[in-house]
Residue frames relative to the residue before (quaternion, step in Angstrom):
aa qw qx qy qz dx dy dz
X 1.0000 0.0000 0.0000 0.0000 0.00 0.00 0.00
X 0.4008 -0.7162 0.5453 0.1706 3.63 -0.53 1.64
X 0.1807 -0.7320 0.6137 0.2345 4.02 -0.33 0.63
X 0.6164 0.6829 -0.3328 0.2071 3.34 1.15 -0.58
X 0.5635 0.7559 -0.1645 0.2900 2.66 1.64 -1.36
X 0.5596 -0.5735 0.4481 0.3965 3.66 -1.30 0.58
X 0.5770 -0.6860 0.3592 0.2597 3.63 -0.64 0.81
X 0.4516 -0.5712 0.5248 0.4409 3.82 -0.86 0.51
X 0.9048 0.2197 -0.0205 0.3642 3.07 0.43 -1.73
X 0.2462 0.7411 -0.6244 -0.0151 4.19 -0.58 -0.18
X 0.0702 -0.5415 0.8377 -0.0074 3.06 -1.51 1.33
X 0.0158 -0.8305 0.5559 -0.0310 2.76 -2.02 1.31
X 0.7955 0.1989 -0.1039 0.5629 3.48 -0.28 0.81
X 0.1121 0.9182 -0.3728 0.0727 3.66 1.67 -0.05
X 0.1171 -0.7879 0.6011 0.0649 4.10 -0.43 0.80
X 0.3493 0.7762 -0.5005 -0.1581 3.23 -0.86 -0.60
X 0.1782 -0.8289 0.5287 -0.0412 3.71 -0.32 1.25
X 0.0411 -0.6761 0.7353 -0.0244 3.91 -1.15 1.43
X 0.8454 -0.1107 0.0660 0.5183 3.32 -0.10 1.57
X 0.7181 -0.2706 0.2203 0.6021 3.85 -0.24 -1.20
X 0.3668 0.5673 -0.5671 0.4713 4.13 1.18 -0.17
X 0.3100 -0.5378 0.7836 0.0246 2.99 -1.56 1.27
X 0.0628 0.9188 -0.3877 0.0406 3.34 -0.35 0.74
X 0.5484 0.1010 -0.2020 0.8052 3.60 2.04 -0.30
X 0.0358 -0.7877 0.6032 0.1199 3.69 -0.98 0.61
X 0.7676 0.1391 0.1508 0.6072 3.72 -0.46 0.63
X 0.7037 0.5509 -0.4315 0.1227 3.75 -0.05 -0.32
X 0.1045 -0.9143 0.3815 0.0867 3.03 -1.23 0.59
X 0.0848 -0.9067 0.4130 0.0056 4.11 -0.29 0.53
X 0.2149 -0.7465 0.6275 0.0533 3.09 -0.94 1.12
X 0.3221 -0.6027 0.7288 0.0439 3.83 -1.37 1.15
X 0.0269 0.7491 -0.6574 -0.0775 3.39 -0.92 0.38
X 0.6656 -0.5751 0.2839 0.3816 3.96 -0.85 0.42
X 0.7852 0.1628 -0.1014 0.5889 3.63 -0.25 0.43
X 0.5214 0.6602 -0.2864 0.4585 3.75 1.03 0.40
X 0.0687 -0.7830 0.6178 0.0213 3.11 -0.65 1.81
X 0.1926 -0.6898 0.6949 0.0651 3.70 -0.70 1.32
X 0.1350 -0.6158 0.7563 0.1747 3.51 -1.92 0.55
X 0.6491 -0.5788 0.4934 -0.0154 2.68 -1.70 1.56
X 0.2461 0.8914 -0.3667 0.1017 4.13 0.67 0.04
X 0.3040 0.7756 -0.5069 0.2215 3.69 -0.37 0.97
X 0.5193 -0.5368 0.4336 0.5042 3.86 -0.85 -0.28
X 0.6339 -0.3707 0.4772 0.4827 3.38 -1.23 -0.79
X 0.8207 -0.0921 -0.1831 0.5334 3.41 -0.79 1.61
X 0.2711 0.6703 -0.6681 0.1759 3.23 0.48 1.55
X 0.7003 -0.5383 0.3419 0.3208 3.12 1.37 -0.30
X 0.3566 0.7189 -0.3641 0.4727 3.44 1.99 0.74
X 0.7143 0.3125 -0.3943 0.4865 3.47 0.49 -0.78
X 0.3428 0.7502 -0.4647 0.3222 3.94 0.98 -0.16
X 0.7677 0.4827 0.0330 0.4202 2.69 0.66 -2.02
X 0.5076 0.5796 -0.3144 0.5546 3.63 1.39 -0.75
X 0.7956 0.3997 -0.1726 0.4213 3.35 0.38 -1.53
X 0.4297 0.5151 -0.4045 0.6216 4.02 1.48 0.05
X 0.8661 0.2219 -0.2465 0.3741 3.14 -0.46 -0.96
X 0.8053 0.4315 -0.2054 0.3507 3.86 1.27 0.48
X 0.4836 -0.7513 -0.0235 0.4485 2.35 2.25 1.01
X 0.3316 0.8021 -0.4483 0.2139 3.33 2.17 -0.02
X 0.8373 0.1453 -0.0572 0.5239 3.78 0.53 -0.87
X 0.5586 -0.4829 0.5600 0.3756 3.65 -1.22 0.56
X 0.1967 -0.7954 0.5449 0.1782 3.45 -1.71 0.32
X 0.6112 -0.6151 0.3035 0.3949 3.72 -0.09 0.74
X 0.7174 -0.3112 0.1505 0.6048 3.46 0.75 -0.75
X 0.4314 0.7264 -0.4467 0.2944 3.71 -1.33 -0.01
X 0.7345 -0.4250 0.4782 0.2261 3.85 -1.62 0.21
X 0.3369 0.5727 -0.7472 0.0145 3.58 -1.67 0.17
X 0.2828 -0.7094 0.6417 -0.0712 2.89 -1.15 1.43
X 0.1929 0.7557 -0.6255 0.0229 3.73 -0.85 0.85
X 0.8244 -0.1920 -0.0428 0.5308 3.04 -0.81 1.73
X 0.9048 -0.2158 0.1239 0.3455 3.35 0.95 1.05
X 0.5237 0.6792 -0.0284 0.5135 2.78 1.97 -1.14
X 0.0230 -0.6727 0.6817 0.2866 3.82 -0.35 0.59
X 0.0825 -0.7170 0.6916 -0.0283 3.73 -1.88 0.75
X 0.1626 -0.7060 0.6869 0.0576 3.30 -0.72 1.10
X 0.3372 -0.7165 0.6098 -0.0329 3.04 -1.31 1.74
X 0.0799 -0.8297 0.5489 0.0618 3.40 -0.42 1.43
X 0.8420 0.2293 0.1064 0.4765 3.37 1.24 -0.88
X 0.5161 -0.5003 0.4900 0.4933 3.62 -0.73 -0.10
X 0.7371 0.3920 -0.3610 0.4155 3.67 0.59 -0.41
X 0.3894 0.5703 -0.4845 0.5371 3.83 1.33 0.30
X 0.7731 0.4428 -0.2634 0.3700 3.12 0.26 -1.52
X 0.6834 0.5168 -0.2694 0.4397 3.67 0.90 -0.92
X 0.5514 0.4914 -0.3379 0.5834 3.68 1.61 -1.01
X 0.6791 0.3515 -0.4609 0.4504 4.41 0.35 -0.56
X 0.7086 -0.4996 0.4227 0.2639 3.51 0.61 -0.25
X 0.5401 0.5113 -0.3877 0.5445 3.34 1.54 0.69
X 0.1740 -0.6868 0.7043 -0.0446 3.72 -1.17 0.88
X 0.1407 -0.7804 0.6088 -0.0233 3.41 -1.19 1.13
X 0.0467 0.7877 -0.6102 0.0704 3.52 -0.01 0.96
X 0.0905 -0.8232 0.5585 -0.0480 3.20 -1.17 1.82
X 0.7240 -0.4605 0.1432 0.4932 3.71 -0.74 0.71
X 0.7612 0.1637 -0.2210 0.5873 3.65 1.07 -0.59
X 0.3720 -0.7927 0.4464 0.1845 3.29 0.32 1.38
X 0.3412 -0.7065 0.4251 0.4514 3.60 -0.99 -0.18
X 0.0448 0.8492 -0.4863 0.2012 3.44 0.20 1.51
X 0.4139 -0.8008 0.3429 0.2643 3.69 -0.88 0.58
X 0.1430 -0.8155 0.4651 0.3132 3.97 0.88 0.01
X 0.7006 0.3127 -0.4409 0.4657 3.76 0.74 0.38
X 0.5976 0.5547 -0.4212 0.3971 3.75 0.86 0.27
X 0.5763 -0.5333 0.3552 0.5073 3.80 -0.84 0.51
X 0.6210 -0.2219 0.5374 0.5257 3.76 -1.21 -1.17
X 0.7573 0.5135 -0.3149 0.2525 3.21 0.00 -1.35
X 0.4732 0.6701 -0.2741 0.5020 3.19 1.79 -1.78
X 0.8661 0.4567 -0.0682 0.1915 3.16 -0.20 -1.44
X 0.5801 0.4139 -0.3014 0.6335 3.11 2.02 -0.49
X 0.6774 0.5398 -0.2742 0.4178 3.59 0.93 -0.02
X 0.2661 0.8868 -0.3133 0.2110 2.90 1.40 -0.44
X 0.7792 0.1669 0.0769 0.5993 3.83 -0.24 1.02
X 0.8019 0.0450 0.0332 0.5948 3.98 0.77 -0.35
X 0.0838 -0.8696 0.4543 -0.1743 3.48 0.94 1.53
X 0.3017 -0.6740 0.5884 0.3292 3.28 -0.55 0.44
X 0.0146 0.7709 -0.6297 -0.0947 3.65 -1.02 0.63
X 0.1658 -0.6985 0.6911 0.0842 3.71 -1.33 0.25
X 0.3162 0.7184 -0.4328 0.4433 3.51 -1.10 0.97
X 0.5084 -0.4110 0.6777 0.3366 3.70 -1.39 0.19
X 0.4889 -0.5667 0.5758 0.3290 3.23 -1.32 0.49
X 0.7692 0.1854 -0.2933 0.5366 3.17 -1.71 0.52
X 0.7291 0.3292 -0.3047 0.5169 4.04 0.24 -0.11
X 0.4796 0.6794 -0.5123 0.2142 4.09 0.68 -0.56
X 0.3752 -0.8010 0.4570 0.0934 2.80 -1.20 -0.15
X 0.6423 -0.3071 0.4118 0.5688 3.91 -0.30 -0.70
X 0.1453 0.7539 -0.5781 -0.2764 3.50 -1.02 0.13
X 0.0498 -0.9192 0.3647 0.1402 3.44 0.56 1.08
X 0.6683 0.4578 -0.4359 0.3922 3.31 1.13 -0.20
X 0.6161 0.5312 -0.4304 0.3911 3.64 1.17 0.99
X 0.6248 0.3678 -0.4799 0.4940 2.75 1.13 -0.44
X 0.5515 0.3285 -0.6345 0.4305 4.14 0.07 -0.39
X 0.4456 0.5462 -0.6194 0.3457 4.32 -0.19 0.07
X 0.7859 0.4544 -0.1408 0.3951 3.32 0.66 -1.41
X 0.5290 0.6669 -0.2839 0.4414 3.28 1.51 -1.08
X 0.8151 0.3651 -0.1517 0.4234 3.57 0.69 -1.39
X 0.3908 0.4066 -0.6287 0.5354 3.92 1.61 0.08
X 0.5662 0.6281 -0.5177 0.1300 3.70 0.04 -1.60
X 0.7576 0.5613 -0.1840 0.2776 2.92 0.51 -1.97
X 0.5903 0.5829 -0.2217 0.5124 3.77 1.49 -1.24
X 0.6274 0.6741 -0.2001 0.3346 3.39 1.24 -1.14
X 0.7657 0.2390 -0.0776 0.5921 3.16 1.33 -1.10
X 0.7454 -0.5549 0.1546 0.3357 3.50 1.61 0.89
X 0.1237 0.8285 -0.4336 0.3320 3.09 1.70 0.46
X 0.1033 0.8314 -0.5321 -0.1225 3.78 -0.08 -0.21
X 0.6373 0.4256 -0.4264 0.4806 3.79 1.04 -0.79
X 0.6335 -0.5312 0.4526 0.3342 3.20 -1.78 0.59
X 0.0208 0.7986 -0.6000 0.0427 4.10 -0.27 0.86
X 0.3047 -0.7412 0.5856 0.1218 3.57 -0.95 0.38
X 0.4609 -0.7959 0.3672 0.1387 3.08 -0.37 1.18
X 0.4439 0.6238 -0.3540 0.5372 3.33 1.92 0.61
X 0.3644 0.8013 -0.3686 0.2989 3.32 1.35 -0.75
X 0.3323 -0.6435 0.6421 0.2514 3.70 -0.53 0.27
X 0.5847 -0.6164 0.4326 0.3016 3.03 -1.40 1.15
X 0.6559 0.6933 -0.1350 0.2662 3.20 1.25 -1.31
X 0.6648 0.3816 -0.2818 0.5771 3.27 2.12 -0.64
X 0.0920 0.7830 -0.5349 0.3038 3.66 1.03 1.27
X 0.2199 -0.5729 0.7342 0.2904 3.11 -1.99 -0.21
X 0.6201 -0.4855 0.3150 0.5297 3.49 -0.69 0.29
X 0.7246 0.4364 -0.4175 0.3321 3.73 0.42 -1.09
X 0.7693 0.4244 -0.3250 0.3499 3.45 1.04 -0.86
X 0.1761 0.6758 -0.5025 0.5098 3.52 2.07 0.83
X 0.7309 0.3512 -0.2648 0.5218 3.80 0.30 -1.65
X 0.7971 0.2272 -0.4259 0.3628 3.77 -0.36 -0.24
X 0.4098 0.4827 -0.6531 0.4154 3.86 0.96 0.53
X 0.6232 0.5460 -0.3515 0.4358 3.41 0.34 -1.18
X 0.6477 0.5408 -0.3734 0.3855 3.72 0.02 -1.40
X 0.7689 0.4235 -0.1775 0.4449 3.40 0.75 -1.89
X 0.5552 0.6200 -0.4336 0.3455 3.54 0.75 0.26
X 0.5573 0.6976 -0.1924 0.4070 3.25 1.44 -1.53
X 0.9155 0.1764 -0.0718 0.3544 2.93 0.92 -1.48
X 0.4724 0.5493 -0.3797 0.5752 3.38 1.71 0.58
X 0.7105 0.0874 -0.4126 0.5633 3.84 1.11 1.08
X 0.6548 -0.5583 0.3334 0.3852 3.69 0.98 1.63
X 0.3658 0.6717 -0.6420 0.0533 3.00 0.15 0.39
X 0.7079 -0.6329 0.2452 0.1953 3.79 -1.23 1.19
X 0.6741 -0.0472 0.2220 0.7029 2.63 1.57 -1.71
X 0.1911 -0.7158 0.6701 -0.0464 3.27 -1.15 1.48
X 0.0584 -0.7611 0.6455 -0.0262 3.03 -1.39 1.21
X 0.2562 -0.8243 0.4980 -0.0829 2.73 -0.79 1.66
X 0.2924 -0.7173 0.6303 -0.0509 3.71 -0.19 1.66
X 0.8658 -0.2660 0.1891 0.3793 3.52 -0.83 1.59
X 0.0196 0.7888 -0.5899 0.1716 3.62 0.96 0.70
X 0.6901 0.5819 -0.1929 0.3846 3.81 0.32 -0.63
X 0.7260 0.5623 -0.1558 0.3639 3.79 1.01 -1.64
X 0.6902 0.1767 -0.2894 0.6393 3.51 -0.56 1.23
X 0.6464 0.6133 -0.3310 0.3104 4.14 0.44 -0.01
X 0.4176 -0.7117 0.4138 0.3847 3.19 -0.41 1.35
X 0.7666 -0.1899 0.2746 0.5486 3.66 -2.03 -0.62
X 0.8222 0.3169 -0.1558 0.4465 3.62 -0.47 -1.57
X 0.4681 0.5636 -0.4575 0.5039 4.14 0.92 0.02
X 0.5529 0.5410 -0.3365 0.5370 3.43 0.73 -1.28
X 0.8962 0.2119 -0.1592 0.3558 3.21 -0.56 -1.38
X 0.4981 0.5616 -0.5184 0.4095 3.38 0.64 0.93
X 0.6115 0.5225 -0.1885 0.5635 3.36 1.20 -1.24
X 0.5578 0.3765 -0.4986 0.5464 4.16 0.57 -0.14
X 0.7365 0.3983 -0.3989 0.3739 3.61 0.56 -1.32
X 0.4914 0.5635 -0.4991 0.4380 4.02 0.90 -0.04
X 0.5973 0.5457 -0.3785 0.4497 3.81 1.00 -0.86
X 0.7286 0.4290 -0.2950 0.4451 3.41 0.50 -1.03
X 0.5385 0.4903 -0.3972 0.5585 3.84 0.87 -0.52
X 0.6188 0.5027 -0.4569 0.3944 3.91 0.33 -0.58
X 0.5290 0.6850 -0.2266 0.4468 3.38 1.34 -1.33
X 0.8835 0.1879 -0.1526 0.4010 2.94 0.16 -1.21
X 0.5252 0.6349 -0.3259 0.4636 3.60 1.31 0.30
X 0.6868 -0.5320 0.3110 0.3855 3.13 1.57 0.26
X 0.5579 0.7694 -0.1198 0.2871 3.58 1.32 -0.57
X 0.1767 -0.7469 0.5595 0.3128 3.55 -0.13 0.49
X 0.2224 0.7807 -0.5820 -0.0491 3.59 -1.07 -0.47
X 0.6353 -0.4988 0.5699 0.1510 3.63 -1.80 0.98
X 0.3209 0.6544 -0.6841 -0.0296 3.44 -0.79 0.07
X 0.2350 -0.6730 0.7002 -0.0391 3.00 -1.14 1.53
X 0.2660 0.7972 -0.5095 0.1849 3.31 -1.15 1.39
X 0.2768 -0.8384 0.4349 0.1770 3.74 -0.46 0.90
X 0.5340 0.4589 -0.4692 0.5331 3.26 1.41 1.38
X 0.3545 -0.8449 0.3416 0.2089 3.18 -0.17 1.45
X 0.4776 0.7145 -0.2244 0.4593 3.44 2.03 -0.88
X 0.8159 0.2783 -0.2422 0.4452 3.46 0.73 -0.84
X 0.3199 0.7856 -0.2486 0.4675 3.43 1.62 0.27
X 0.8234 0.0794 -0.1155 0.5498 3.29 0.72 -1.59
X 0.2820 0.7212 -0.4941 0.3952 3.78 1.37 1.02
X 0.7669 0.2153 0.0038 0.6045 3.97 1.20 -1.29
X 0.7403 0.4354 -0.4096 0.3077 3.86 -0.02 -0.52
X 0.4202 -0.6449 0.6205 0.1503 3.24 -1.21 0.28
X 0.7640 -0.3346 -0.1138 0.5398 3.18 0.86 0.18
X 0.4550 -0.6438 0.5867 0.1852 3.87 -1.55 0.51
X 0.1124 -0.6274 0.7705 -0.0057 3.07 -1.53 1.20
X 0.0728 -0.7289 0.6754 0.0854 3.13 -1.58 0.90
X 0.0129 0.8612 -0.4750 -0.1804 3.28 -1.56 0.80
X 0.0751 -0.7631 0.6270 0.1375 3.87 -0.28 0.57
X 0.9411 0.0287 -0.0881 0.3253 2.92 -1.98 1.09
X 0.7607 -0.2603 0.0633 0.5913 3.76 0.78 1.37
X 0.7143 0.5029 -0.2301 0.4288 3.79 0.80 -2.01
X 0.5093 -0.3646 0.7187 0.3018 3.21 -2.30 -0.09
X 0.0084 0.7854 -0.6188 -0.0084 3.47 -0.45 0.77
X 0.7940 0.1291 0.0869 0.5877 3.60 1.56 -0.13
X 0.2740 0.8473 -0.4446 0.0968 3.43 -0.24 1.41
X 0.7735 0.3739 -0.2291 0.4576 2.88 0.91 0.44
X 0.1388 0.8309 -0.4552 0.2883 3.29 1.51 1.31
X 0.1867 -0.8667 0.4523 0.0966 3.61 -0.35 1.40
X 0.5365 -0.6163 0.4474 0.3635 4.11 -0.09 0.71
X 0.7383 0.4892 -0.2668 0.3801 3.40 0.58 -1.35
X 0.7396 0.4515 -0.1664 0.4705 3.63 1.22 -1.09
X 0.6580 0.5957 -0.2083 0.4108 3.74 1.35 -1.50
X 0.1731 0.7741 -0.5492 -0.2631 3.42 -0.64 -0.28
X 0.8239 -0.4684 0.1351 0.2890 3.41 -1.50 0.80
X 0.4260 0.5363 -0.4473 0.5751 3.79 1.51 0.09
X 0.6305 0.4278 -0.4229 0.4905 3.71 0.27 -1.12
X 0.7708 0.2476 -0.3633 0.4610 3.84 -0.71 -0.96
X 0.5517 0.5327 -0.5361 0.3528 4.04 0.66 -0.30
X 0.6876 0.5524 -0.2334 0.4094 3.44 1.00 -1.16
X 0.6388 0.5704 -0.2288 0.4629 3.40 0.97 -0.60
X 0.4596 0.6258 -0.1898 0.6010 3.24 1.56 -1.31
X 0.8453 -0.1036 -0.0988 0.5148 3.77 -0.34 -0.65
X 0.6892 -0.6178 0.3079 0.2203 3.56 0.38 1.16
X 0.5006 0.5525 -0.5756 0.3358 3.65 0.99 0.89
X 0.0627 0.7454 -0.5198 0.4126 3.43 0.97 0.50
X 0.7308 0.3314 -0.1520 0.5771 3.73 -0.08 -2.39
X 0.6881 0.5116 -0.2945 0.4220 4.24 0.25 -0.68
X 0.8372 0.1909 -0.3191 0.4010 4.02 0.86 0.25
């Protein structure tokens, strides 16, 4: 990872107001290329806020987005999805009566055909489905006909995952990827984190296990109450009292 390099991501100066809730204050983040960052706060510090800015889910009050240098105003999930950001959230938006294949295509079908006459090409895209699926560590033998619905949750997250990254997406943010997942679910979904990594990806992982956090990120932001109270918290050096402490602000108390 090139520190030098022009950033993927920069928020700057970030507001965000519901009525009188101060809700982003002042904040700022940097994405770097190939950089997985964890996302760490209580409930209403003010992460999903920030998730939902930087994924076009909610307007922002005032402030910066930088891509790769680039200011971009983010009107929508389809801005966000057109700069190259993907937001994958514990209940993904997935279909449980459509195959895999359906579902990773979703919206951007392969088709085959004369124009205005094509058609589906479904027996490429399940071609593509089943590298995807190996790609992001899949190992049992699934068919890409499979209903979504006869999933486990983790192999919910690496349909999702493998979407993101079979239309490039830059940066993937991952919203509680982990919650409700048994032992060996978990650890499939970190090893999807590390495959993002190594695919070149940037990617968020927001999570309210702090343990599975310092297993994949490269570095940890924390926010309490709207702010960045912590951004540059390093796994290798920190240990999980420190970012706890920081997390509910006795840190400011010793």
């Amino acid at each position: 990872m090139n520190g030098t390099a022009t950033p993927l991501v920069e928020m700057r100066n970030i507001e965000k107001y519901y009525g009188r809730i101060h809700a982003l204050q002042d904040v700022n983040l940097t994405i770097r290329p190939g950089e997985i960052v964890g996302l760490l706060g209580d409930n209403g510090a003010g992460k999903s806020t920030l998730i939902k800015v930087l994924s076009g889910a909610v307007p922002y009050t005032s402030g910066k987005i930088r891509i790769k240098g680039r200011e971009v105003t983010l009107r929508s999930t389809s801005d966000a999805i057109e700069a190259g950001i993907e937001t994958i959230y514990q209940d993904s938006a997935l279909v449980p009566q459509l195959s895999i294949a359906r579902n990773l295509f979703m919206g951007r079908e392969l088709r085959k055909g004369p124009r205005f006459f094509d058609w589906m090409d479904q027996e490429r895209m399940n071609e593509v489905a089943g590298q995807l699926l190996k790609r992001v560590g899949i190992s049992k033998d699934i068919p890409a006909t499979t209903p979504i619905g006869a999933l486990s949750g983790g192999e919910r997250q690496a349909v999702a995952i493998a979407r993101a990254m079979h239309f490039e997406s830059e940066l993937i943010i991952l919203d509680e990827p982990t919650n409700n997942l048994g032992v060996a679910e978990t650890q499939g979904v970190l090893r999807f984190v590390r495959e993002v990594r190594n695919q070149g990806h940037s990617c968020i992982f927001i999570a309210h296990n702090i343990h599975h956090v310092f297993q994949v990120v490269d570095r940890m932001v924390v926010m309490r109450r709207g702010k960045v109270a912590a951004d540059d918290l390093d796994p290798e050096t920190s240990s999980i009292q420190e970012v706890e402490n920081i997390i509910t602000g006795e840190h400011l108390a010793a």
